[in-house]
C-alpha positions in Angstrom: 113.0 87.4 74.6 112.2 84.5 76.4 112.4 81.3 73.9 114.7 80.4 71.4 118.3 80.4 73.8 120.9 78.3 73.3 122.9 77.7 76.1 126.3 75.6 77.2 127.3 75.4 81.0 130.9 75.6 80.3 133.8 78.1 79.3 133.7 78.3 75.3 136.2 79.6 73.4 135.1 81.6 70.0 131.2 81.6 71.6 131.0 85.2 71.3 131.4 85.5 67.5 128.4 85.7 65.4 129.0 82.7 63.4 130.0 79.8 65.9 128.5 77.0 66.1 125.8 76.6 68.7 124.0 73.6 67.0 124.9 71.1 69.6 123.6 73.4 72.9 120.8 72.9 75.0 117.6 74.9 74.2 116.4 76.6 77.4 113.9 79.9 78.2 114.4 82.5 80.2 114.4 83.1 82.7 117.1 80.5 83.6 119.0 79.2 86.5 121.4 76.9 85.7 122.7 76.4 89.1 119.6 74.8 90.1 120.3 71.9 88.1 122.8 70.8 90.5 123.8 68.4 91.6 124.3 69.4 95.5 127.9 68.1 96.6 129.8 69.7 98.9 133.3 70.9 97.1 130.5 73.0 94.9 130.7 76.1 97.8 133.3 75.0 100.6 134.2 78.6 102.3 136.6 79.7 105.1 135.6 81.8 106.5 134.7 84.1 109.8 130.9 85.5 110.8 131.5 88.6 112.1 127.5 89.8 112.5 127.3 85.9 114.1 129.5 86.3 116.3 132.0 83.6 114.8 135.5 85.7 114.9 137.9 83.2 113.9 137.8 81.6 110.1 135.6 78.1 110.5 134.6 75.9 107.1 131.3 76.3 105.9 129.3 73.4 103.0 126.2 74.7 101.9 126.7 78.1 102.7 125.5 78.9 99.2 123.2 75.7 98.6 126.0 73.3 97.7 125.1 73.8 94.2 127.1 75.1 91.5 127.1 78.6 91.5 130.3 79.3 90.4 130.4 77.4 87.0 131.1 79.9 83.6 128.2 79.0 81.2 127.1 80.9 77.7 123.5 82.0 76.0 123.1 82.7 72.1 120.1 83.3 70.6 119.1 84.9 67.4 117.2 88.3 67.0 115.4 90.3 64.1 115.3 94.1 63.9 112.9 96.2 61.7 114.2 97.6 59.1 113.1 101.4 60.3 114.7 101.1 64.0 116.9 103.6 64.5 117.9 103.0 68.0 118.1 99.3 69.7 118.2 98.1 73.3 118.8 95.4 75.5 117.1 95.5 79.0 118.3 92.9 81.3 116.7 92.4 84.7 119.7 90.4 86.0 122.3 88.4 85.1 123.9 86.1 87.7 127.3 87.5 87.4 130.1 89.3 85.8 128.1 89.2 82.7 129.2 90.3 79.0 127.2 91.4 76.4 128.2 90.3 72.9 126.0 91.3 69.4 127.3 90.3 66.1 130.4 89.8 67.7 131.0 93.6 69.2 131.6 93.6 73.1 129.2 95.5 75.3 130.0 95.6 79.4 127.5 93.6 81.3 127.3 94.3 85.2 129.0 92.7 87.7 126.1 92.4 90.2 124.1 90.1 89.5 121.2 92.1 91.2 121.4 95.4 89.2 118.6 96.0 86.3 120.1 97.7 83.0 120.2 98.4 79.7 122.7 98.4 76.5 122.5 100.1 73.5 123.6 98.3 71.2 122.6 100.0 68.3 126.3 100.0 66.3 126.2 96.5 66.2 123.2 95.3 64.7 122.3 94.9 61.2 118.5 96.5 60.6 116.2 93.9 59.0 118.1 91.4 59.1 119.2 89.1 62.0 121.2 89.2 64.5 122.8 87.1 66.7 123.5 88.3 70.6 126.0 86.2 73.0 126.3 86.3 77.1 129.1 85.2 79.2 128.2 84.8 82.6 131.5 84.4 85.2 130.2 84.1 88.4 133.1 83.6 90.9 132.4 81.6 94.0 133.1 82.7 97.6 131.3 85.4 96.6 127.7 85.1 98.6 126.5 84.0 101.6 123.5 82.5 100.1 122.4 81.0 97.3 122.7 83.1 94.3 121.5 81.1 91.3 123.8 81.4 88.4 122.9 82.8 84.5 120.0 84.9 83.1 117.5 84.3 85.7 115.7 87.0 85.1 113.5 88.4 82.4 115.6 90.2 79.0 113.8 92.5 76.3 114.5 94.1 73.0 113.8 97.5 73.0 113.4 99.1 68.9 113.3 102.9 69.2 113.2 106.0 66.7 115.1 108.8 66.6 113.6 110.8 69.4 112.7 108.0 72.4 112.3 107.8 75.6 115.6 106.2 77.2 115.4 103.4 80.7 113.4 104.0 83.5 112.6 107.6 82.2 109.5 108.2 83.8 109.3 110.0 87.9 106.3 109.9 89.5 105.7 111.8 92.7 102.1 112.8 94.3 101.5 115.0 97.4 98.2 115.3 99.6 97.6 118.6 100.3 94.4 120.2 101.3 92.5 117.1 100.4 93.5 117.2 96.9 96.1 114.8 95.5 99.2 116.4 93.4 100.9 114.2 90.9 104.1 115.8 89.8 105.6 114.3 86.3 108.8 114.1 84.8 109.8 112.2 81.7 113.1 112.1 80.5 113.9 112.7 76.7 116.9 111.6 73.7 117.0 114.0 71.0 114.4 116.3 72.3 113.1 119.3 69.5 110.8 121.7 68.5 108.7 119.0 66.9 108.7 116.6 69.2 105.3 116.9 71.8 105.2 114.7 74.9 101.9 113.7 75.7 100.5 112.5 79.8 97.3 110.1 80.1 96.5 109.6 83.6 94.2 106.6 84.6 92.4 105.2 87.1 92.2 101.4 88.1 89.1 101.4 85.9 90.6 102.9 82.7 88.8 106.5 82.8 91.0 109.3 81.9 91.8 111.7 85.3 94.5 114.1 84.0 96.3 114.5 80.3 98.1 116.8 78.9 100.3 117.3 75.3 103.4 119.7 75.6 106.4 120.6 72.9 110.0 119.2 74.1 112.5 121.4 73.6 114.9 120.0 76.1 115.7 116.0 77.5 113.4 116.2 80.1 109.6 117.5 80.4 107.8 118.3 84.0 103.9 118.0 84.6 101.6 118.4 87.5 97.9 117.2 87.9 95.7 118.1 90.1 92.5 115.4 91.5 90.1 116.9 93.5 88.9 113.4 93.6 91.4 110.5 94.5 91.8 107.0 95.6 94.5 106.3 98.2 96.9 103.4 97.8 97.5 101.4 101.4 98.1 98.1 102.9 96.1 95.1 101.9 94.0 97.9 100.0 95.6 98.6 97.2 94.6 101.4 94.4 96.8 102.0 91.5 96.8 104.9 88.8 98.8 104.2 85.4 100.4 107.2 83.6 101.2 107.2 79.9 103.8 109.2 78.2 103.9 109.2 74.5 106.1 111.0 72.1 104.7 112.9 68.8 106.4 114.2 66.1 103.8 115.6 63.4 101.4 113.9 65.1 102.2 110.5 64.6 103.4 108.6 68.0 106.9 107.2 67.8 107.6 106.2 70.9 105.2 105.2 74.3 105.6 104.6 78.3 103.6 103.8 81.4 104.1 102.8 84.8 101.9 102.4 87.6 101.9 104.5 90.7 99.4 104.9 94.0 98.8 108.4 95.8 99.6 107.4 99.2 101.2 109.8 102.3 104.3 107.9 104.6 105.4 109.7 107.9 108.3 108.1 110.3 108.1 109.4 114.2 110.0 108.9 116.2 107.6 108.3 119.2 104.2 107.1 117.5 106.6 105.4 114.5 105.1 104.6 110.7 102.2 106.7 109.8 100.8 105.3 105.9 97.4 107.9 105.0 97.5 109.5 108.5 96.8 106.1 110.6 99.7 105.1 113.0 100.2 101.4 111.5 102.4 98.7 112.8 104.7 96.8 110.5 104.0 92.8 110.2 107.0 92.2 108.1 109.0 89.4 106.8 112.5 89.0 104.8 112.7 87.6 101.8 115.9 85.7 99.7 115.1 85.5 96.2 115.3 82.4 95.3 112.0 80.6 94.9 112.8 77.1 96.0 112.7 74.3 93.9 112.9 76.5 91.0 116.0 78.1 91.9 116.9 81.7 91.2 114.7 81.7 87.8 112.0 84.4 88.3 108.5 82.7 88.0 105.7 85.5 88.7 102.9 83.0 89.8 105.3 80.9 92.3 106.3 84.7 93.4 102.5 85.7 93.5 101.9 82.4 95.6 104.4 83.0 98.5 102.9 86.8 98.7 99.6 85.7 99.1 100.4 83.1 101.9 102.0 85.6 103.9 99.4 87.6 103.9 96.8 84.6 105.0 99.2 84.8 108.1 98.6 88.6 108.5 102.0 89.8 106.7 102.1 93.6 105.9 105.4 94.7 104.7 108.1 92.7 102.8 111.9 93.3 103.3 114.1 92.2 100.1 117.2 90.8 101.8 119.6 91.7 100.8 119.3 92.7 97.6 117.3 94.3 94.7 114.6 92.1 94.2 113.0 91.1 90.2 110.6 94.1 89.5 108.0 91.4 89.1 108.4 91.3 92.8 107.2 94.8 93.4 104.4 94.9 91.4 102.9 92.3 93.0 103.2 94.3 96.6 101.9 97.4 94.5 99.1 95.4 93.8 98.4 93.4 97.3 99.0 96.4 99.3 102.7 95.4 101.2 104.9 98.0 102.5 108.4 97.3 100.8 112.1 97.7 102.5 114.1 97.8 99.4 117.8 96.9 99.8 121.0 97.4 97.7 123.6 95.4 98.9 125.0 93.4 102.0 128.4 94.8 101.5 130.8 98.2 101.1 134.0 98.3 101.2 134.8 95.6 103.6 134.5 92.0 102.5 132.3 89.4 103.7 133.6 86.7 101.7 136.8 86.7 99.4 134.8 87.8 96.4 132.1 89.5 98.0 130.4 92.8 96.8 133.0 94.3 98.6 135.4 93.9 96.3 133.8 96.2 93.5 132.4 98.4 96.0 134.2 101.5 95.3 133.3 100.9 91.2 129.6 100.1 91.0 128.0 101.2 94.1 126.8 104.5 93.1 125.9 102.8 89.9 124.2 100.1 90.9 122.2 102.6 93.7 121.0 104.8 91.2 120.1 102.3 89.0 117.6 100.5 91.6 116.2 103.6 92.8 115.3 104.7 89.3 113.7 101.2 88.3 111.5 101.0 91.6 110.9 104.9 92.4 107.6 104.6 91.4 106.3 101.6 92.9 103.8 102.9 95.9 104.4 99.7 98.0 108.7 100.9 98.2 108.2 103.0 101.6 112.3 103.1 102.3 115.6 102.8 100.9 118.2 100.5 102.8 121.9 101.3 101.6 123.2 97.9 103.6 122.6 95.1 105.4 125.2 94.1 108.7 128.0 96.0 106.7 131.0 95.7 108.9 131.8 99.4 108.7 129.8 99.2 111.9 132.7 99.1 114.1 134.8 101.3 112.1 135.3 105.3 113.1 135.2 106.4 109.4 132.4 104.2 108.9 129.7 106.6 108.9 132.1 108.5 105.7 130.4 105.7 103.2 126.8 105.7 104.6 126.9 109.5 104.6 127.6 108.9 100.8 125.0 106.3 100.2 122.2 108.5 102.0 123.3 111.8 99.7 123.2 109.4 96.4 119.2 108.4 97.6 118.3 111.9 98.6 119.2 113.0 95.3 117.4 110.5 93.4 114.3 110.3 95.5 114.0 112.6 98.2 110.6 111.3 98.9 111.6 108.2 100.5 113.7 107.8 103.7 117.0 105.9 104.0 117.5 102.8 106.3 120.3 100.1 107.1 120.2 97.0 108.9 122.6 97.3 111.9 123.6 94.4 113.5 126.5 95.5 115.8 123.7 98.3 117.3 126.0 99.8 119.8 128.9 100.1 117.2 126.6 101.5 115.1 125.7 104.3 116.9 129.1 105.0 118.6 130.8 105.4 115.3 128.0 107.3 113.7 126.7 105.0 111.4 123.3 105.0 112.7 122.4 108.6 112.7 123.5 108.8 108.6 120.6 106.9 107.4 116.9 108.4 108.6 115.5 104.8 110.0 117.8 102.8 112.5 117.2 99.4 111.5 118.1 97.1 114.8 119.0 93.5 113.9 118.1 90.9 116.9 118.5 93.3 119.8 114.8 94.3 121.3 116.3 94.3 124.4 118.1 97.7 123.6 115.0 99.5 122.2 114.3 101.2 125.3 117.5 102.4 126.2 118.1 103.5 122.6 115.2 105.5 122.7 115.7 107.1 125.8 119.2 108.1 125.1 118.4 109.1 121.3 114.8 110.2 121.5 114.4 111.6 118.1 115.7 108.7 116.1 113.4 106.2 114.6 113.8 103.0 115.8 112.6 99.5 114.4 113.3 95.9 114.2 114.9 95.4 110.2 116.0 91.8 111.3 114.6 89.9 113.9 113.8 86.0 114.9 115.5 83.5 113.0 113.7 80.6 115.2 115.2 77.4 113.1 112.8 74.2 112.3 112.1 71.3 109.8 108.6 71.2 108.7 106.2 68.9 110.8 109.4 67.1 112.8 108.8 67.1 116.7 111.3 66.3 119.7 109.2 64.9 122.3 110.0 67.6 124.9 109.5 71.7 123.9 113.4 72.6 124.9 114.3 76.1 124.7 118.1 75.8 122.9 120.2 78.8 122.6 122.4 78.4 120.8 120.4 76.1 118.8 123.3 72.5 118.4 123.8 70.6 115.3 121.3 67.5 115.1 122.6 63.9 114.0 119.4 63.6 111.8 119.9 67.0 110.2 116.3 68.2 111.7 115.2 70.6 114.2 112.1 70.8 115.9 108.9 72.5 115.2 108.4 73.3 118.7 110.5 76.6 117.9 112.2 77.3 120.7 115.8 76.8 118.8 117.8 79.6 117.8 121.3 80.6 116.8 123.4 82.8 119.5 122.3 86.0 117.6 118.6 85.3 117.7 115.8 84.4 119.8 112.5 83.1 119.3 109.9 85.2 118.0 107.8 85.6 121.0 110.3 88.0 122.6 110.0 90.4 119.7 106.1 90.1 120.0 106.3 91.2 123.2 108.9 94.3 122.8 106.5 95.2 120.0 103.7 95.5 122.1 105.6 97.4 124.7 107.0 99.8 122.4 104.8 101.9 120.4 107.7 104.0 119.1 109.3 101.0 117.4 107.7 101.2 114.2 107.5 97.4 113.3 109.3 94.5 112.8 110.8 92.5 109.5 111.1 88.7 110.7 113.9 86.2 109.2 112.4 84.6 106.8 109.2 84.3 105.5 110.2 80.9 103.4 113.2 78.6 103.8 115.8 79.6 101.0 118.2 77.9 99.3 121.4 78.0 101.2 122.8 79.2 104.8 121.9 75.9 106.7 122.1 77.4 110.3 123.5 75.6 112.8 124.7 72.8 109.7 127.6 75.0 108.6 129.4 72.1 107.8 127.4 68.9 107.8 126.1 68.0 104.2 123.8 67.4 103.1 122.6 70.2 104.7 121.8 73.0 102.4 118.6 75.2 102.5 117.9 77.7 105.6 115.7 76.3 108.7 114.6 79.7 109.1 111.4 79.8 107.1 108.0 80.2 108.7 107.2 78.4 105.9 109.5 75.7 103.9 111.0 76.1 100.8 108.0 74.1 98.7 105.4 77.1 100.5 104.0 74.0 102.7 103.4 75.7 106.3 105.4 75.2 109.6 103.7 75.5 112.5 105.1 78.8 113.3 102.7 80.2 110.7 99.8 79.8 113.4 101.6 82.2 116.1 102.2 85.0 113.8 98.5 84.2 112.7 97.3 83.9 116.2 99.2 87.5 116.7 98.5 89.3 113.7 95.5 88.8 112.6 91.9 88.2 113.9 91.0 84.7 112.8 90.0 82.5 115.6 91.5 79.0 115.7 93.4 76.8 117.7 96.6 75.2 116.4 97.3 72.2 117.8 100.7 70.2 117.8 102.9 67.9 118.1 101.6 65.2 115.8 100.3 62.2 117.6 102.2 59.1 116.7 104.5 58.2 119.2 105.7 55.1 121.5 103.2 54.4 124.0 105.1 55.5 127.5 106.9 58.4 125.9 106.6 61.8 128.2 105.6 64.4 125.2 104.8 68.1 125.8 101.8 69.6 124.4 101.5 73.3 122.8 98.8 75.5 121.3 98.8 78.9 118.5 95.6 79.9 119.2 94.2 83.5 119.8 91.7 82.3 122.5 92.5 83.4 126.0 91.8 80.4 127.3 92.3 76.7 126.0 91.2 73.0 127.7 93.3 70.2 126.4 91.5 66.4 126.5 93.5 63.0 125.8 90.9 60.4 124.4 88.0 62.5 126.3 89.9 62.9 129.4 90.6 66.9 130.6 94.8 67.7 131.0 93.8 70.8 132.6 93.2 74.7 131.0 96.3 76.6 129.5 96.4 80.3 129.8 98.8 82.7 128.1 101.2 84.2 130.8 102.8 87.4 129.4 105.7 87.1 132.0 106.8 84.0 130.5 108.1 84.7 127.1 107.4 80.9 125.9 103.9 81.1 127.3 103.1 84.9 126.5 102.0 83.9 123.3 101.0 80.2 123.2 99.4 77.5 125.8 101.9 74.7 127.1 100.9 71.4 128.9 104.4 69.9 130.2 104.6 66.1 130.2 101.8 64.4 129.2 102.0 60.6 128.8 101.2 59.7 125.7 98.7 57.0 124.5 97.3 56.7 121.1 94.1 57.8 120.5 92.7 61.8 119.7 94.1 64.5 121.5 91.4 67.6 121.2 91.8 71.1 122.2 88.7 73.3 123.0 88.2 77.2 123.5 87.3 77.7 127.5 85.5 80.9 125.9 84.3 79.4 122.5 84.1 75.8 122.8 83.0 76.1 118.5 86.6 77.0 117.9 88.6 73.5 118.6 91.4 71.9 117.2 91.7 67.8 117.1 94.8 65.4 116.3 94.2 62.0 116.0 96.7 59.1 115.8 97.4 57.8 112.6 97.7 53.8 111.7 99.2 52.1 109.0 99.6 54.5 105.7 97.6 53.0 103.0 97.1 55.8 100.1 98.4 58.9 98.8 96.4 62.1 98.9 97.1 64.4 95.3 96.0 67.6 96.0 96.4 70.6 93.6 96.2 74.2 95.0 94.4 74.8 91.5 92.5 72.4 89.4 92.7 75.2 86.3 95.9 77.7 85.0 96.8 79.3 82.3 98.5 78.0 79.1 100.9 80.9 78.9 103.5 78.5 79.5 104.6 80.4 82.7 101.6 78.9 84.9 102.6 77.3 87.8 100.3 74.8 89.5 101.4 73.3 93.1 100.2 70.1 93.9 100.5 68.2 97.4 101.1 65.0 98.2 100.0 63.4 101.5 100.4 60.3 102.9 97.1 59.5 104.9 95.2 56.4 106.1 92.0 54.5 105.6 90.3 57.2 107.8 91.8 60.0 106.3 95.0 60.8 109.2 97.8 62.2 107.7 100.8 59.9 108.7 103.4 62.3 110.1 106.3 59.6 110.7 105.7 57.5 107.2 107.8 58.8 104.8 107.8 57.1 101.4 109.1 57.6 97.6 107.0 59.0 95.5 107.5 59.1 91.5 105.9 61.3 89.4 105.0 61.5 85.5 102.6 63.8 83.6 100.5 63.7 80.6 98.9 66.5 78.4 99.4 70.0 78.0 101.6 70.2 80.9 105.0 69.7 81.7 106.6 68.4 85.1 109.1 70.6 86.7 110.3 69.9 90.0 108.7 67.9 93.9 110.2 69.3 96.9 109.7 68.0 100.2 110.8 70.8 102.3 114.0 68.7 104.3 117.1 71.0 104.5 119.4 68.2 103.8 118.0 66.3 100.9 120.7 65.9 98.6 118.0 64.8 95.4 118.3 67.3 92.7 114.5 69.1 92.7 114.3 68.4 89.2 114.0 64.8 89.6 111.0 62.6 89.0 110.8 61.3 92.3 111.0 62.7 95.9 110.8 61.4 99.7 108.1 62.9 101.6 109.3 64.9 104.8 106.7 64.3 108.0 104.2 62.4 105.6 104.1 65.4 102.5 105.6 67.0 99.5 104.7 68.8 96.5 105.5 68.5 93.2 105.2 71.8 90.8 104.1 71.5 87.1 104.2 74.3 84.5 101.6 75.0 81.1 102.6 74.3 77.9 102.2 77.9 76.2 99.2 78.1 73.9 98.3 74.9 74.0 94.8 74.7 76.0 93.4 70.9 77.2 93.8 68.4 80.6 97.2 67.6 81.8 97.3 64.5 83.9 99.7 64.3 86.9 99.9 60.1 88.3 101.6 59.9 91.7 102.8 56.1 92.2 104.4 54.4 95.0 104.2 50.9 97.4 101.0 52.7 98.2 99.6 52.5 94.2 99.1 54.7 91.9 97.0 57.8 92.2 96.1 60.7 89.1 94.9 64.2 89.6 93.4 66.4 86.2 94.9 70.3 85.8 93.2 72.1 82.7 94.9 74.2 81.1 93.5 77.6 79.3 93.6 80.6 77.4 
């Protein structure tokens, strides 16, 4: 059900009856974020409020908190449906609605959820009219104060119809669990069943990735749920980076003739937590490379796109990224399949609050209602996914502190063990010592510790049989390709009069640090199982240290910005976790001549020789006792003069890195990540701009307008340059470039195969690029 919506962003009386008069709405698909649309002001998301988890006790005003945008407006969705004529039962599956939603069909009311997060279905089979259509009306009431990030606001995720018989399976029916045992590979079935009989038979197709049939089985039904067992003597196992997926199928027969049909995906895969040698994935002792992740997607809001999802997956792993933490929230199922099939580890979250608020409207507030709901409903959607290796009931819940505290995780930890005992529970604990005074900490199997490796040791040694790891850790703050002159370590980092913070990243909040001090507590700590950095991309909202200076409004967190265009942060984690040789050169090198600028280097050569216009400024080595230097080579106050600044391996001298001065700007460089997608009219295609020279040089200080139009099979959806506090609604035809870039996103026109033209004008001219499109 994604075309055909009508849609109003407004409160409308009579919109939920069957024959109102929609006429005069907006078309739009879904998914759909209407939120995104903006504009950014500031009145959109003013808050008062305290941070407890940073630190900030007493209320303080916060603009931007949740992106400026507005999150909070009521809106409506009609669209018309058609239902066969033999459909005995009908369904709507939602995969979220962003909030306090209500469902109506042909008039009849049907509850929605109230988190915008959860996944679920409604049957609304009394309502409909079979063969003939129907017409199906949501409210969405989102209330503001209610997040502390950027939400989205409407359907933003995807919505089916569901037409079942009489005897069907119902949601999320299907668990899968496998065992290894004796090097043979168990997978245990159970299917759930509505109206089971004595002529109803349940049959199980297992596959492998290549389609061939490993185990099946048919069975009669007597009751609603039906258990099988296979048994492979010969198995593929499902791990990181190298992934291997089985499908099963469950179909239901009745005088054999097949009514009704399911199948999910699933990986045979073994996960151990020690406490001394920590994560354990197919009997190898593995470190976790992780990263947190909001789920918005940038320019395109809260709207779930799978290729823009698919991108940002597969640049964190370029940077050596293992596991993926959704933060702090059920993520779009979408989401999870793509770590099924690129072999991430997955922290699944639930929620960021219990019982005590946040914010005035926070989860908090319908806590004691939904939680056990909205749990169970998450773990039965994503039980099955092989990449989900832990269950986290809570992110910095203030029931930290509290002595009862431990009452409500003891609750949440029962509800996962009885729906999935396979998987361990886990909570991100930000007051650490609270946590495990009260009790909190040793409710929940994995002690998640938010910014505090300088308690990892003690922890240990006073709880020795708890497993530790870093669920939170980081949040280093920085504006894409800007540089301060000097490398300053700031802590805490200070609001900026530009709204920019440099790349350098040695700036971080009072509750963080940089990164390099969690690389090393890694490396000194074999029991602590890994670590989940804030964030892998800048996300909409939370504009630490800007809390109140629009137009700030997007996180400086990322390791990479909001358009997916990399800091230079990405080169440490590269230069830590994986093997690729390089050296990463920066700052830029366009400055005044005179200027004192410090020089640094990502690279993971032991030794590096830095030359100024063929001149030697001496050889850098990596000193582990200084945490700035432990992981990248610094050369303090060198007097800058135009010209090429070249880096070269003492060890290596093939592996090099060279930045050259830039002069006057005179073109723009269009360049698409893909020259081909598909017309499915989901297909996302990134496309950077650069500003460059005659010679080639990107200009780093020269930033210029940019205005975009496209031709062909292709429409334009959105240029973002990265910068926190640009107040231009994405969706404009026009953006500033941030450090001499920005990228401009265009989607396929569905079924409609041929060349779309992109033209990219400015004072610099006018420049096309060609995208195909195809089937």
């Amino acid at each position: 059900m994604k075309y055909g919506w009508k849609f109003i962003r407004e409160d409308v009386q009579d919109a939920h009856l069957e024959h109102f008069d929609d006429a005069n709405w907006r078309e739009v698909r879904i998914p759909h974020d209407y939120a995104i649309e903006g504009p950014f002001h500031p009145d959109n998301d003013k808050q008062v409020s305290e941070v407890i988890a940073d630190g900030i006790i007493r209320p303080i005003v916060h603009v931007g908190r949740t992106g400026a945008l507005p999150i909070a407006e009521k809106a409506w969705y009609r669209k018309k449906f058609f239902v066969q004529a033999d459909t005995k039962k009908v369904f709507l599956e939602f995969d979220g609605i962003m909030s306090n939603s209500t469902i109506y069909v042909n008039s009849l009311k049907y509850q929605g959820r109230v988190y915008g997060y959860s996944s679920f279905s409604v049957d609304i089979s009394d309502a409909v009219k079979f063969g003939a259509e129907n017409t199906l009306a949501v409210s969405v009431s989102p209330e503001g104060t209610s997040s502390r990030w950027y939400t989205g606001a409407g359907i933003y995720r995807a919505v089916r119809l569901v037409e079942k018989a009489d005897h069907y399976f119902p949601y999320c029916p299907l668990r899968v669990t496998t065992e290894i045992r004796n090097n043979k590979a168990f997978i245990d079935l159970e299917a759930s069943i509505v109206n089971p009989s004595q002529d109803v038979e349940v049959e199980f197709v297992v596959t492998d990735r290549d389609g061939m049939v490993v185990g099946s089985s048919r069975k009669r039904c007597y009751i609603d749920s039906v258990y099988e067992v296979f048994k492979l003597n010969s198995y593929r196992c499902w791990g990181i980076w190298n992934s291997y997926l089985y499908t099963v199928t469950a179909k239901i027969f009745i005088d054999g003739k097949e009514i009704d049909c399911y199948n999910t995906r699933f990986g045979i895969r073994t996960i151990e937590f020690d406490s001394n040698k920590g994560f354990i994935i197919n009997g190898a002792v593995t470190k976790i490379k992780g990263i947190c992740m909001h789920h918005d997607l940038g320019a395109l809001g809260a709207a779930f796109n799978k290729y823009a999802a698919e991108r940002q997956i597969e640049k964190l792993i370029k940077m050596g990224v293992n596991g993926y933490r959704c933060a702090h929230n059920p993520p779009a199922p979408e989401v999870l399949d793509l770590c099924d099939e690129y072999g991430l580890v997955v922290m699944d979250e639930a929620y960021d609050e219990w019982q005590m608020k946040k914010v005035k409207n926070g989860y908090g507030k319908h806590f004691d209602k939904w939680a056990k709901q909205d749990l169970v409903d998450m773990i039965r959607r994503d039980r099955n996914h092989p990449s989900v290796i832990m269950w986290s009931i809570g992110n910095e819940i203030l029931e930290q502190r509290e002595e009862d505290g431990y009452k409500v995780a003891r609750y949440l930890h029962r509800i996962c063990k009885q729906e999935d005992p396979t998987r361990p529970t886990t909570a991100g604990l930000s007051m650490t010592e609270d946590a495990f005074r009260t009790g909190i900490a040793f409710e929940v199997d994995l002690a998640g510790i938010n910014y505090k490796p300088h308690l990892y040791e003690q922890l240990h040694l006073k709880y020795p049989d708890v497993i530790l790891y870093g669920s939170e850790t980081g949040s280093t703050v920085s504006t894409r390709g800007y540089f301060e002159k000097r490398a300053t370590i700031e802590h805490p980092i200070k609001p900026k009069e530009n709204l920019k913070e440099s790349s350098f990243d040695l700036g971080s909040p009072n509750w963080a640090y940089p990164y390099e001090r969690e690389f090393l507590a890694q490396d000194q700590y074999p029991f602590v199982f890994g670590e989940f950095v804030w964030t892998g991309f800048d996300y909409i909202g939370e504009p630490t240290p800007y809390r109140n200076h629009f137009p700030a409004r997007s996180s400086y967190f990322g390791i990479y910005d909001t358009a997916g265009m990399e800091k230079d942060r990405v080169y440490s984690f590269k230069s830590k976790w994986t093997d690729e040789k390089f050296i990463h050169l920066m700052p830029h090198w366009n400055w005044t001549e005179g200027d004192i600028v410090d020089v640094h280097a990502y690279s993971s050569c032991s030794k590096v020789e830095l030359f100024l216009n063929g001149r030697s400024l001496g050889i850098a080595k990596k000193n582990s006792k200084d945490e700035t230097k432990s992981h990248r080579f610094v050369w303090e106050k060198v007097l800058y003069e135009p010209g090429e600044l070249l880096a070269v391996s003492v060890d290596n001298p093939s592996i090099k890195s060279c930045i050259k001065t830039a002069q006057e700007p005179t073109t723009v460089l269009v360049e698409p990540e893909k020259v081909s997608i598909f017309a499915d009219g989901d297909a996302l295609c990134y496309i950077k701009c650069t500003i460059v020279d005659k010679q080639g040089t990107v200009c780093p200080c020269s930033d210029i307008q940019l205005n975009f139009s496209v031709t062909g099979p292709i429409e334009y959806i959105a240029a973002d340059s990265g910068y926190q506090a640009d107040e231009r609604t994405f969706g404009e035809p026009y953006c500033k470039t941030l450090s001499g870039k920005c990228m401009v996103i265009i989607r396929s026109i569905k079924d409609t195969p041929g060349t779309g033209m992109l033209t990219v004008s400015s004072e610099l001219g006018e420049q096309t690029v060609e995208i195909d499109t195809v089937l």
